[in-house]
C-alpha positions as CSV (number, residue, x, y, z in Angstrom):
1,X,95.0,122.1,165.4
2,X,95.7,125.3,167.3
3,X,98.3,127.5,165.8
4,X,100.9,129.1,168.4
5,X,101.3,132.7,169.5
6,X,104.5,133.6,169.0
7,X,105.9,137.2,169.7
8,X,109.0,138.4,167.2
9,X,111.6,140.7,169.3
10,X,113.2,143.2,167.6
11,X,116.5,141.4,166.5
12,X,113.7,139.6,164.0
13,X,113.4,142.5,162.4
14,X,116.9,143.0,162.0
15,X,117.9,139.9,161.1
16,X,115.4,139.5,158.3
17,X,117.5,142.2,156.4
18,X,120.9,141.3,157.8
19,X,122.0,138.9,155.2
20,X,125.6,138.4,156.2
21,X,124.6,137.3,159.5
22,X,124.3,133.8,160.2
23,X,120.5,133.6,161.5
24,X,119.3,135.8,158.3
25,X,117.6,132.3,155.9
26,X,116.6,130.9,159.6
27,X,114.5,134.4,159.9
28,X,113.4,134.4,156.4
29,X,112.2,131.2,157.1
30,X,110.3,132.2,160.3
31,X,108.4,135.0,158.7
32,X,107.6,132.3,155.4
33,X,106.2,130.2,157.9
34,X,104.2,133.2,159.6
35,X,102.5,133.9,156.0
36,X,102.0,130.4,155.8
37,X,99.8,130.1,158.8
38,X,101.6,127.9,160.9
39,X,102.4,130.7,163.5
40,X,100.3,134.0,164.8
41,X,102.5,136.7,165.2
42,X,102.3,139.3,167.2
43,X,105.4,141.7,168.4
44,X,104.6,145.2,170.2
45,X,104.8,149.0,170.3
46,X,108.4,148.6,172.4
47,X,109.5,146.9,169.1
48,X,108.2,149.4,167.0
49,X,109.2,152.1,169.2
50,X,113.0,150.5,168.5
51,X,113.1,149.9,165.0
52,X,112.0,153.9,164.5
53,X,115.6,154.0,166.1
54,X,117.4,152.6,162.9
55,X,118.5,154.7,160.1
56,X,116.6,154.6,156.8
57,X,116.0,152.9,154.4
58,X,116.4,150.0,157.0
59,X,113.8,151.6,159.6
60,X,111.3,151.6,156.8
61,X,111.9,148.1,155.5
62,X,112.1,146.7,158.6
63,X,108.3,148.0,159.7
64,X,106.8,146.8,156.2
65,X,107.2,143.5,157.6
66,X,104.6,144.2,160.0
67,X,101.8,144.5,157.7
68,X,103.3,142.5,155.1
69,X,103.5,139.3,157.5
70,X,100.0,140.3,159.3
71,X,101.6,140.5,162.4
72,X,99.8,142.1,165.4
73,X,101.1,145.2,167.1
74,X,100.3,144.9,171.1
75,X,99.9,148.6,172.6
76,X,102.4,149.2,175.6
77,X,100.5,148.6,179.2
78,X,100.6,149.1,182.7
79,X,101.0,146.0,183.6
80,X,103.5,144.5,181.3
81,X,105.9,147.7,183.1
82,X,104.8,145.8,186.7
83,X,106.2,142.9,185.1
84,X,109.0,144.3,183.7
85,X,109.9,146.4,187.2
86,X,109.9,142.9,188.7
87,X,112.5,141.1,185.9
88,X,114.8,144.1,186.3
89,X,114.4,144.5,190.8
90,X,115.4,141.1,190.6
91,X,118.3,141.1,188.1
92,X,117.2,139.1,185.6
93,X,117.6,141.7,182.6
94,X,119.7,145.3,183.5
95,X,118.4,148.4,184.1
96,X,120.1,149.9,181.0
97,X,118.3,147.4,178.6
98,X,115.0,147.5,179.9
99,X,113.5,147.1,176.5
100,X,114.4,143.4,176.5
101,X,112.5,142.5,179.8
102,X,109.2,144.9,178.2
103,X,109.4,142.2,175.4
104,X,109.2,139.2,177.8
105,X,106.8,140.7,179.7
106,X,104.2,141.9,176.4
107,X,104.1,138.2,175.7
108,X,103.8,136.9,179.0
109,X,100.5,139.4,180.1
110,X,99.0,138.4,176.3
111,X,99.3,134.8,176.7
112,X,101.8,134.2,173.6
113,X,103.6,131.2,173.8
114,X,106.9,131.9,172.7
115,X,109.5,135.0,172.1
116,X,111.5,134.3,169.4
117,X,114.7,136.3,169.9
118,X,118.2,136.8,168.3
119,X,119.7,138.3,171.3
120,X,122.0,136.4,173.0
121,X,123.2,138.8,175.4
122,X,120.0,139.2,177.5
123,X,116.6,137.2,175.9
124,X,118.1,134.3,175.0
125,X,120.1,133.1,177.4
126,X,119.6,130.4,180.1
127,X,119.7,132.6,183.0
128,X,116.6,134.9,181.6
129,X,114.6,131.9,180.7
130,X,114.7,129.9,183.5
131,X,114.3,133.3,185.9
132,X,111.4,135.0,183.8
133,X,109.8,131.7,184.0
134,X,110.2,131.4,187.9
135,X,109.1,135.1,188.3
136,X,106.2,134.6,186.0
137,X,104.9,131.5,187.6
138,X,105.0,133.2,191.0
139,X,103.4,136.0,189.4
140,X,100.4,134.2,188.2
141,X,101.4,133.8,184.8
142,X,102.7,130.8,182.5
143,X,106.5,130.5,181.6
144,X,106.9,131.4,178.2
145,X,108.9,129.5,175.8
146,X,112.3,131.8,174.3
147,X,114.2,130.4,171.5
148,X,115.5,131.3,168.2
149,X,114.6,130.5,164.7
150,X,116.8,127.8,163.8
151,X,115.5,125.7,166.8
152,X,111.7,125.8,165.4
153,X,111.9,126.4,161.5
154,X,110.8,123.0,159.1
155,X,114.0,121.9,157.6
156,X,113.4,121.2,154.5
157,X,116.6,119.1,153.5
158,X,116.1,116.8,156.8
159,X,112.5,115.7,155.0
């Protein structure tokens, strides 16, 4: 069985830490199932390059998950800006938070199959998905899948 390529945005970071927010044991329960081998994770430089943003010791914490979870750091590219230029010309994600169509876009040009994101305000909304799927497509790449973690995580009392 193949395991899927999923890409963690920067409000998993967060969240992971967060405890009095409402996602935080969904997250936990992502990154258990990242060490577990049931997903590959990968999340990027324009992840890192925002979590250096946050004050200590939060910053710190929230970057040991990267090598304590294994996941893969993508290095910022050309063309994932292209992309990018492309969600923001056509008003899919603003100008002003540019960083949330660079995240799209990293796991669109490395094949991942899915963002997971926490932010509701511009990844994980209806609009961006169903747009960056159309521009993507007519760019020559696949839709990728957006979602949170409580709509992929085992739950364990349902079993």
């Amino acid at each position: 069985m193949r395991i899927p390529k999923i890409y963690l945005e920067t409000t998993m970071f967060n969240h992971f830490f967060d405890t009095e927010r409402e996602a935080h044991d969904a997250t936990v329960k992502l990154f258990k199932e990242i060490q577990s081998g049931k997903y590959e994770a990968y999340t990027s430089t324009y992840v890192t390059d925002e979590i250096i943003q946050a004050e200590e010791p939060k910053r710190s914490k929230m970057l040991s998950l990267i090598e304590e979870y294994g996941v893969t750091v993508l290095p910022a590219d050309d063309e994932t800006q292209a992309l990018t230029d492309i969600y923001v010309g056509e008003g899919v994600i603003p100008a002003k938070y540019r960083y949330d169509g660079l995240h799209i876009a990293a796991a669109t040009i490395n094949d991942l199959e899915y963002v997971f994101s926490l932010n509701f305000k511009h990844i994980n909304k209806v609009k961006t998905k169903t747009m960056t799927g159309l521009i993507n497509v007519r760019q020559g790449y696949k839709p990728i899948i957006i979602a949170s973690p409580m709509e992929v995580i085992d739950d364990d009392e349902d079993e």
